[in-house]
matplotlib code that plots the C-alpha trace (Angstrom):
import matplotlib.pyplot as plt

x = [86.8, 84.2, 82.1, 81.3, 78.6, 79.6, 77.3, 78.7, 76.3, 78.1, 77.0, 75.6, 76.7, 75.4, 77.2, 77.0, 79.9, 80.9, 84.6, 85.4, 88.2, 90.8, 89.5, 87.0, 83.9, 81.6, 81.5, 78.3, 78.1, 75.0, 75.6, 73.3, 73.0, 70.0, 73.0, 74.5, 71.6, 72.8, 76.3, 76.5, 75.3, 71.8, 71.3, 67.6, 67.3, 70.5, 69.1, 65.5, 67.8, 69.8, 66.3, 65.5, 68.9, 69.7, 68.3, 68.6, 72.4, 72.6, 70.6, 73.3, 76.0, 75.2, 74.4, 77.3, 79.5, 77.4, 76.6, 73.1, 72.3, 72.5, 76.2, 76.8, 78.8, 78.9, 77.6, 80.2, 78.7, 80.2, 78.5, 80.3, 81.5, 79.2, 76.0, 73.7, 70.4, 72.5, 73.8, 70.6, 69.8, 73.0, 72.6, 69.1, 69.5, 72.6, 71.0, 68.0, 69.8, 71.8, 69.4, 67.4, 70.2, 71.1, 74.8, 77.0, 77.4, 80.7, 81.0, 83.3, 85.1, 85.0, 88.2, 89.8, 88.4, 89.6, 93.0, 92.5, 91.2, 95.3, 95.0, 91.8, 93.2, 91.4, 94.3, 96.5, 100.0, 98.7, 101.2, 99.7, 102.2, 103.8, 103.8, 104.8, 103.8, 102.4, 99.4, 97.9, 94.3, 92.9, 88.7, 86.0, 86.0, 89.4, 93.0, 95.2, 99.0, 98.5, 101.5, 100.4, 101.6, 99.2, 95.5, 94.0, 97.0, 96.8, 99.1, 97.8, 100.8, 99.3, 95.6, 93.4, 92.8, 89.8, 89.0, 89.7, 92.1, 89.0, 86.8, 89.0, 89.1, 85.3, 85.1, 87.6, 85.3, 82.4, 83.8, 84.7, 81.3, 82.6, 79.6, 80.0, 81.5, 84.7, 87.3, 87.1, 86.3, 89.2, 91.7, 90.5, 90.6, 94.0, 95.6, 94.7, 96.9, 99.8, 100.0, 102.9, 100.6, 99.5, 100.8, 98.4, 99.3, 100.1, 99.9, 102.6, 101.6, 104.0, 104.4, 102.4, 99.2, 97.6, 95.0, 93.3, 90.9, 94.0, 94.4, 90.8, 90.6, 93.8, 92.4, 88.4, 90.6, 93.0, 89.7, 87.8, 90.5, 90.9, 87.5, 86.9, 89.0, 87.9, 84.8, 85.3, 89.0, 87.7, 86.4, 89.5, 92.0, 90.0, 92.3, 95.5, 93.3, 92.5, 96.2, 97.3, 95.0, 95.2, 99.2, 99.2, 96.5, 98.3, 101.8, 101.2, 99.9, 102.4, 105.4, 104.4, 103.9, 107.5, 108.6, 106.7, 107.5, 111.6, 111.3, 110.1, 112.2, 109.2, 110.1, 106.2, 104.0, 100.5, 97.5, 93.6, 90.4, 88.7, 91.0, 93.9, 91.9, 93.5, 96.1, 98.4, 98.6, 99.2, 101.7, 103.2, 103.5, 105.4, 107.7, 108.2, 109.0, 111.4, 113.1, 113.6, 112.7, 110.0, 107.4, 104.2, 100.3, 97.8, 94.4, 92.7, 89.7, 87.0, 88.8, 89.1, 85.5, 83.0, 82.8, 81.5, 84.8, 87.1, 84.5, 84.3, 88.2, 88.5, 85.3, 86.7, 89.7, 87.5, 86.3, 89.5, 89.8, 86.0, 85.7, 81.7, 79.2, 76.0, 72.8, 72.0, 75.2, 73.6, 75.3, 78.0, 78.2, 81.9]
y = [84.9, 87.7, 88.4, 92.0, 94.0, 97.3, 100.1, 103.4, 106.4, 109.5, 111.4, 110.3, 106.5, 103.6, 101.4, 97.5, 95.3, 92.0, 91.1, 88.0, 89.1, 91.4, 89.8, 91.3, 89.4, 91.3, 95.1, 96.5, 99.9, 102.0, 105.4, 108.5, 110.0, 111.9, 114.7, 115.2, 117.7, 120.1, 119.9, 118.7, 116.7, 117.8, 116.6, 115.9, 113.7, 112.4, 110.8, 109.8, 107.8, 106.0, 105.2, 103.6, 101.7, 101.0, 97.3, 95.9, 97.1, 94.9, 92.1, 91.7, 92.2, 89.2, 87.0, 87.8, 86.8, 84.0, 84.5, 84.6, 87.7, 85.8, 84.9, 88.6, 89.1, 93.1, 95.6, 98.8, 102.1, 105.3, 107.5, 110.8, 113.3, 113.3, 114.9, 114.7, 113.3, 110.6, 109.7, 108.9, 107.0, 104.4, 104.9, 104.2, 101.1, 99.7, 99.8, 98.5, 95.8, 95.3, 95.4, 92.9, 90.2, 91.6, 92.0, 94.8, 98.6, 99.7, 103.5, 104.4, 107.6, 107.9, 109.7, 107.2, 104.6, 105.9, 105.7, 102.5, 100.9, 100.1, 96.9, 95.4, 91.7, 90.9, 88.1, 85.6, 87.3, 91.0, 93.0, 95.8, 98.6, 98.8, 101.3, 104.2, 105.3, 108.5, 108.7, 111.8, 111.8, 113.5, 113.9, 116.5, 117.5, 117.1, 117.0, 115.8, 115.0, 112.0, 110.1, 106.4, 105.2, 102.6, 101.6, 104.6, 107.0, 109.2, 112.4, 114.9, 117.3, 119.5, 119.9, 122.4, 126.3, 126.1, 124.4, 120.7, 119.3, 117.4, 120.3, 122.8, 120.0, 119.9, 123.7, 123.9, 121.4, 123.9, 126.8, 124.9, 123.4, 120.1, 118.1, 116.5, 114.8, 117.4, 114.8, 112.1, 114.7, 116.6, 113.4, 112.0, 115.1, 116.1, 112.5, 114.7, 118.0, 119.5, 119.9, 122.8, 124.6, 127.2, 128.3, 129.2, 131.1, 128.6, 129.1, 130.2, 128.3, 127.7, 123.9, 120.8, 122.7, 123.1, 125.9, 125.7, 128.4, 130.6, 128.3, 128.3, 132.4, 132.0, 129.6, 131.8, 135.2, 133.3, 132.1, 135.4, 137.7, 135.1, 134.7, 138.4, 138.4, 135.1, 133.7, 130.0, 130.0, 127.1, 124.9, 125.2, 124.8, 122.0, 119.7, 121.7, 123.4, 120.2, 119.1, 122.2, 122.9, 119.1, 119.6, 122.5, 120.8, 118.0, 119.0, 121.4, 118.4, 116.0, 119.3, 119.2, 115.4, 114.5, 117.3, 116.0, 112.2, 113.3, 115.4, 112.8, 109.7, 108.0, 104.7, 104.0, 106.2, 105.7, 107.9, 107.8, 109.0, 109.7, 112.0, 108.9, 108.0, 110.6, 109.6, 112.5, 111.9, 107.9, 108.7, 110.9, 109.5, 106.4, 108.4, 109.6, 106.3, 105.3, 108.6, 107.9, 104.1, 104.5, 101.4, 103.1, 102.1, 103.0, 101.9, 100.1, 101.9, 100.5, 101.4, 105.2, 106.6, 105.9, 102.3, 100.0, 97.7, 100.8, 101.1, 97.6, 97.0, 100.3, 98.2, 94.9, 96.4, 98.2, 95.0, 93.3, 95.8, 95.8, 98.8, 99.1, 102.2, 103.0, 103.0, 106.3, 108.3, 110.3, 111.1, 114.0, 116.4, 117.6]
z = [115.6, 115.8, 112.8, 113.0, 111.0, 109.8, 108.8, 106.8, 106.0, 107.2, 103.1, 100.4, 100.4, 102.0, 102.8, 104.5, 105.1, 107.2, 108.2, 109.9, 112.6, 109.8, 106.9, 104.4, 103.7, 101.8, 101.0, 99.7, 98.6, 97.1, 95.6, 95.2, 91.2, 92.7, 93.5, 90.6, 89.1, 91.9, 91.3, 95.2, 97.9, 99.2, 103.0, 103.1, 99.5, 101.0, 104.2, 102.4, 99.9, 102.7, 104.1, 101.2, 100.3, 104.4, 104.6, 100.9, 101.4, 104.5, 103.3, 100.7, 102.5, 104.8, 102.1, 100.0, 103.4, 103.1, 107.0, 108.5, 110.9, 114.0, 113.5, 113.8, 116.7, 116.9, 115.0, 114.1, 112.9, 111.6, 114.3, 112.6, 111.4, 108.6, 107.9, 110.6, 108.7, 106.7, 109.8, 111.8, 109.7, 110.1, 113.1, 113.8, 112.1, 113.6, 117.5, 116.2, 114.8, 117.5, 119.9, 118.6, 118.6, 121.3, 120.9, 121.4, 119.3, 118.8, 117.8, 115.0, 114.1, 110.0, 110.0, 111.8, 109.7, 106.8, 107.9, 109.1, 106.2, 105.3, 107.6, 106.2, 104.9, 101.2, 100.7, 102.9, 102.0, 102.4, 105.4, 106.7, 107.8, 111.2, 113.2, 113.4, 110.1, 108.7, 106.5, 104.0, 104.7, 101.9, 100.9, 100.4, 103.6, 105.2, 104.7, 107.8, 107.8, 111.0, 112.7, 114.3, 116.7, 117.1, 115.8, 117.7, 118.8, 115.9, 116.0, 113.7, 112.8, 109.7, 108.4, 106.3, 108.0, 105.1, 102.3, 102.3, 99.1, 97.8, 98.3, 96.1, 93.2, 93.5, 93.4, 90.5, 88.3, 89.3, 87.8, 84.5, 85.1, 84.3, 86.4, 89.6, 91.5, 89.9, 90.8, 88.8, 85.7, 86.7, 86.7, 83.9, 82.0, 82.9, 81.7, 78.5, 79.5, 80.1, 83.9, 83.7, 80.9, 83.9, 86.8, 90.0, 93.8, 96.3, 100.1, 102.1, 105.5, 108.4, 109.8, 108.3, 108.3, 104.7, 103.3, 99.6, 99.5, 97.8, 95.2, 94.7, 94.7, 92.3, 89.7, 89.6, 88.9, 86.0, 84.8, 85.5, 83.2, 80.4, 79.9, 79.3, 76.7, 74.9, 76.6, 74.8, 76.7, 79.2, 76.4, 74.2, 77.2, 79.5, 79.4, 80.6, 82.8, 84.7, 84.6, 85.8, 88.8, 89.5, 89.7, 91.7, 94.4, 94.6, 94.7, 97.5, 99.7, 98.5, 99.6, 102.8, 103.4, 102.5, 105.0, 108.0, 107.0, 106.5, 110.1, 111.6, 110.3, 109.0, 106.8, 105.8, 104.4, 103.5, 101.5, 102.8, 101.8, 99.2, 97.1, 97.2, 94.1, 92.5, 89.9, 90.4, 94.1, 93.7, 91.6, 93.6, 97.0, 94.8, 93.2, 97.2, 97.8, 95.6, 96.2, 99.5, 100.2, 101.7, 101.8, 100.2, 101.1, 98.9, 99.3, 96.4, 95.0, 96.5, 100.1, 98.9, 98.8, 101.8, 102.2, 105.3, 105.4, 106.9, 109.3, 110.2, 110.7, 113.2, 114.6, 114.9, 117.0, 119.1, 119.7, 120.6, 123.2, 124.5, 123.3, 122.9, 123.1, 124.8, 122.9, 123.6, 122.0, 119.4, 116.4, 115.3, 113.0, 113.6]

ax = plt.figure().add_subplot(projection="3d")
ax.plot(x, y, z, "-o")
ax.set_aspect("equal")
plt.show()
């Protein structure tokens, strides 16, 4: 019955969480508003915050798990990809920490974790799916179709050429200049809209693999030659705007998904990262489900954005399998 310590800082939130074998403890997360004056994470304030919120994150953490440090079996740490400052500084921390209780370090991939973060146990009658099953991992900086065949054989079959899913949502809300983080603005604003009001280029991409950086091009012309002939044309058309682009994003993942899931016989289906916040996409891969009785995961939102309890699950079976790093891996970028 290992209680493991898990430590999450790959961007701009930090993040401390215990889990005693599957089950979810405690999950502590601080965010960073210093970010949204730029309209977008800046790496150095980013690291200097974690700095600052690193040990008041896992102080409380521990004491709302109601644990004391030295009960802390291992410590798991998202060692990338990420930004490199942010993640020095989770890292840093977690082989100090380790080090001075001396118990093990067990490295995590945060991709991996993401997907993983399906098998976390919050209650007694939760079932994680079985494998195989294919998952949509969807965020700011990646977009992956991935077949699993177990905990860490992970197939990818499709991702992003270029711009991430998340990232094109993001950059869609910047041209509006809507504030940031766009996705949240842009799915709450487009609960408001009429989602087949426009109409924008999609890709034409062989296989499973995904590219956004047309749709982005599409929506900044459309934008570009309304606005010279009414400059207000954002402000009066926001909300169908947001529908529309949201749609377009959205259905384009959700396309190709249902392909690779039907090619491949798949009979559970799951969503990851932070982008499976999105409404549009929840609903969605549902509406997937029942069309084809699937059973459907989606994570609940606190399990979407960057959180310490997907890295401690991909940590605690690491652990079942002694799977435990050195002190002296660095971290990664990519």
């Amino acid at each position: 019955m290992p209680y493991i310590l898990s430590i999450e800082s790959s961007c701009d939130d930090t993040s401390a969480a215990v889990l005693c074998n599957d089950r979810l403890l405690s999950n502590v997360i601080a965010s960073q508003k210093v970010h949204e004056q730029y309209g977008g994470v800046v790496p150095e304030l980013a690291s200097r915050a974690h700095q600052h919120n690193i040990v008041p994150v896992v102080d409380c953490a521990l004491r709302d798990a109601g644990i004391d440090k030295r009960q802390i079996d291992a410590v798991a740490f998202t060692r990338g990809p990420g930004l490199l400052g942010s993640l020095l500084v989770g890292v840093s921390f977690a082989k100090s920490f380790a080090q001075a209780l001396n118990i093990p370090l067990i490295e995590v991939n945060h991709l991996q974790a993401h997907v993983l973060s399906h098998f976390i146990r919050t209650s007694d009658d939760y079932i994680p799916p079985q494998f195989p099953f294919m998952c949509l991992l969807v965020s700011g900086g990646h977009t992956q179709i991935i077949l699993l065949h177990s905990h860490f054989e992970m197939e990818i079959l499709g991702q992003t050429i270029d711009d991430a899913a998340g990232e094109a949502i993001d950059k869609a809300a910047k041209i509006m200049d809507l504030g940031y983080p766009g996705g949240p603005i842009i799915d709450r604003l487009a609960r408001e809209g009429n989602p087949d009001a426009f109409q924008f280029a999609t890709p034409q991409i062989q296989g499973y693999d995904y590219s956004f950086s047309g749709i982005k091009t599409s929506f900044l012309y459309f934008l570009r030659d309304r606005l010279v002939e009414d400059p207000d044309f954002i402000n009066q058309h926001k909300a169908d705007l947001c529908a529309s682009i949201q749609k377009c994003i959205m259905s384009f993942l959700l396309k190709k998904f249902e392909r690779a899931a039907l090619k491949h016989r798949i009979r559970q289906v799951a969503i990851a990262g932070g982008v499976s916040a999105n409404s549009y996409l929840r609903n969605g891969i549902a509406e997937l489900g029942r069309k084809h009785g699937w059973k459907v995961y989606t994570p609940t939102l606190q399990f979407c954005t960057d959180n310490a309890a997907m890295v401690g699950i991909a940590g605690y079976f690491k652990y079942l399998k002694g799977d435990f790093a050195d002190i002296s891996l660095p971290p990664y970028t990519r």
